[in-house]
N, C-alpha and C positions, 0 to 999 in steps of 0.2 A: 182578494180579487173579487168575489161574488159579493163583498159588501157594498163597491164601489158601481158594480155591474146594479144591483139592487135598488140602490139608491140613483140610478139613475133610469131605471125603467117603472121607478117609482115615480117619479118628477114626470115623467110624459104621461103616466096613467093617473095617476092624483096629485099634478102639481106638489104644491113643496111640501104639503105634508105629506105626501107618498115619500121621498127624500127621507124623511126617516125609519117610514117603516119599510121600505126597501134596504135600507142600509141595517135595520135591525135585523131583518130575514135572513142576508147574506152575510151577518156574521155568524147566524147558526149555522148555516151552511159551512160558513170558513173552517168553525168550529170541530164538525163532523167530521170534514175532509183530512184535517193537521191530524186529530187525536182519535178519531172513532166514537162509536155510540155514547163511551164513556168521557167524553169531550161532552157529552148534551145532558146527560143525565147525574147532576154529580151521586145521589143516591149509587146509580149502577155502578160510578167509578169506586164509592167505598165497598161496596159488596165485592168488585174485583177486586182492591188493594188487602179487603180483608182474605178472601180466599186464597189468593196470592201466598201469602204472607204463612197461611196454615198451611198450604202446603209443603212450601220450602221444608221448616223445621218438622211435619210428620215425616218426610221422606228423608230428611238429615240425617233423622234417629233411625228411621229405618235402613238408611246408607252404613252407617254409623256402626249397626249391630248384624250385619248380613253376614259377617266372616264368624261371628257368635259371640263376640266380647268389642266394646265401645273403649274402644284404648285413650288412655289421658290424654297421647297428641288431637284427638278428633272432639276431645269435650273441651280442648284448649282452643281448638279452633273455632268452637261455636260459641266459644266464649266472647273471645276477641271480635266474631261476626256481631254478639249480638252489641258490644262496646264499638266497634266502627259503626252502627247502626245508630248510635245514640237512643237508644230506648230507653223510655224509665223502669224505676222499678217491677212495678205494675206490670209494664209490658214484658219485663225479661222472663216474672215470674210465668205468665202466659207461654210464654214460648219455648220457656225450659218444659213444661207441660207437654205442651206440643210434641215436641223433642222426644221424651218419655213413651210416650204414648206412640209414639210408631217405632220406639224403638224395641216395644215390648214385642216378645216372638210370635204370639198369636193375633199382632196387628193384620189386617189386611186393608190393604194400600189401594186397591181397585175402586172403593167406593168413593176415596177422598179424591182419585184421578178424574171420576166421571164428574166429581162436581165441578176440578177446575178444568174439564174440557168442558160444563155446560158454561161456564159464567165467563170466563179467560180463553175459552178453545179458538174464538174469530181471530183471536191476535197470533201471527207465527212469531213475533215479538215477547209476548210474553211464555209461549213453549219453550221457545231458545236459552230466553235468560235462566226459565226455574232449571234447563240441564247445563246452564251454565254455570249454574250455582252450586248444584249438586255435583256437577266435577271438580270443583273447586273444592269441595269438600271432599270430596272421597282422594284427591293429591294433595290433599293436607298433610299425608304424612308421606309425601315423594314418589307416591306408586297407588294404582289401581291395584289391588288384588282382585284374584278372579271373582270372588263372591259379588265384590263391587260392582266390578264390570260387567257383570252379568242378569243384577240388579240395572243397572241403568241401560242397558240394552232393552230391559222389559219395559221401565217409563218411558224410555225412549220411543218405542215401538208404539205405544199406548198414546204419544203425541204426535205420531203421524212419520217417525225417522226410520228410516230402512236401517238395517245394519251398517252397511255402507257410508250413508248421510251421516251418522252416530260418531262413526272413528274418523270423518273429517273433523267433525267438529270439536272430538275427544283432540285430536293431532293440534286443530287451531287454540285451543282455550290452553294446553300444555304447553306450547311454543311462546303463546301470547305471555303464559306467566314467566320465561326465561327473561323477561325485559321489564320484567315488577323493579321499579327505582333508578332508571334507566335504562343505559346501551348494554345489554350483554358483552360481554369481552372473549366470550369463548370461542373458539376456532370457529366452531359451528354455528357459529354467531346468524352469518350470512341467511344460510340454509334453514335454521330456527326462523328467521324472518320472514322466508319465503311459506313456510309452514303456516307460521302466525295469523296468514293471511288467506289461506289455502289456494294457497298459488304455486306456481314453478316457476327455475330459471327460463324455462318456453313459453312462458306468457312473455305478450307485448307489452308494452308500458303502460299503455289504455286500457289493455284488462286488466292489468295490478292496481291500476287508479281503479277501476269501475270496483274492485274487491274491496280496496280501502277504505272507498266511500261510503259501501255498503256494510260492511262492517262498524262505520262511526255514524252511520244513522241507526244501525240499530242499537248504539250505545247511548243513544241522543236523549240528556234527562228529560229535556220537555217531552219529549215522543212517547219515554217510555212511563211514565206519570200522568200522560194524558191516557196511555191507555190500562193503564193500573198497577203498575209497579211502586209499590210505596215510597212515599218520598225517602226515607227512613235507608231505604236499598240503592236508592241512587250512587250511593258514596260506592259501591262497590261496583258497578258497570262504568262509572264514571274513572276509575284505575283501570280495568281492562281497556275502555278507551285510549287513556293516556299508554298501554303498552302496544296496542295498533298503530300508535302514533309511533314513537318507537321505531320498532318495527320497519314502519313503512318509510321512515327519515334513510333508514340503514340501509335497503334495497335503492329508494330515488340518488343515495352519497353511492354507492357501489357503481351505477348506470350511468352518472355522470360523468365519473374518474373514467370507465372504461371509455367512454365517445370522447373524450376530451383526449387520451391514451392511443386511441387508435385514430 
């Protein structure tokens, strides 16, 4: 929009060569507006996707070793994160490091928190996804233990989440995985959907839409790549998408049936 706006208050101020450099102006603008600072700077975007990225796996390992011992199902699942990630060698060796290294007991995790609230902290996009990630790890093997949950209460806390905020979105991200590969088939099918989304059967249909949508834009690869989520992690927000979708097919089929019923 601001390109087109650009290039044409370019034209009335310096005829047609303004036309360009209005139109080049308003796409830095455009730029800014879709993806954030890290849309204008790709340096700061790499400094995000790197810090990103270190945090996940210190806090993995630190996830990981909170109850006292890193159980085979949780190095099985950072296995497989870092093989859906498609990383090279190189990189896995890095991150198994990573891993290592906060999952050792005398880690302290505060200092690597402050770095990704100074470089990552603008985006509530990328707060969401690193505890979206790390609850996906810590129900990698079907259950939060306390030590878990009490752990990511603290990171949670530390990115700005109430207690409250925390077990919505503990509730959303656990619901959202009953629909990993499609439709759920469980009784509770219905009610997991309505969870999915952090919604209720008392929501109007417009707010169930307005949760949905909000929930698939923040799943959105461009959105979240513009503003530093490594392309590398896309694959994994891009599944929880696919189970909002889900999800939300299974409450708009339930709504329909009932008006069409009554």
């Amino acid at each position: 929009m601001f390109r087109i706006l650009g290039a044409l208050a370019g034209f009335f101020i310096l005829g047609f060569l303004g036309i360009f450099l209005g139109y080049f102006a308003g796409s830095i603008i455009d730029r800014f507006r879709a993806f954030g600072s890290a849309g204008m700077n790709p340096l700061n975007a790499s400094r995000r996707q790197s810090v990103f990225l270190e945090t996940v796996f210190i806090l993995m390992g630190k996830l990981a070793k909170s109850d006292g011992r890193v159980s085979e199902t949780e190095v099985s699942h950072v296995q497989q994160f870092m093989q859906k990630l498609g990383m090279t060698s190189d990189h896995r060796l890095k991150a198994i490091a990573l891993f290592k290294q906060g999952a050792a007991a005398d880690y302290d995790i505060h200092p690597k928190i402050n770095e990704f609230l100074a470089i990552c902290g603008p985006s509530h996009n990328l707060k969401q996804m690193l505890l979206v990630y790390l609850i996906i790890m810590g129900l990698s093997d079907g259950q939060l233990n306390s030590a878990e949950e009490e752990l990511l209460i603290v990171v949670a806390g530390r990115l700005g989440y109430s207690p409250a905020a925390f077990k919505q979105l503990l509730d959303m991200v656990l619901n959202q995985m009953h629909f990993a590969g499609g439709q759920s088939t469980s009784a509770s099918a219905l009610e997991d959907a309505y969870k999915a989304l952090g919604v209720s059967k008392e929501n109007t249909d417009q707010e169930i839409k307005h949760a949905y949508r909000k929930l698939m834009s923040q799943y959105h690869p461009d959105k979240l790549m513009g503003q530093g989520v490594p392309e590398e992690m896309i694959a994994v927000a891009t599944e929880q998408a696919k189970e909002v979708q889900t999800a939300y097919d299974l409450i708009k089929k339930n709504r329909d049936q009932n008006r069409v019923a009554a």
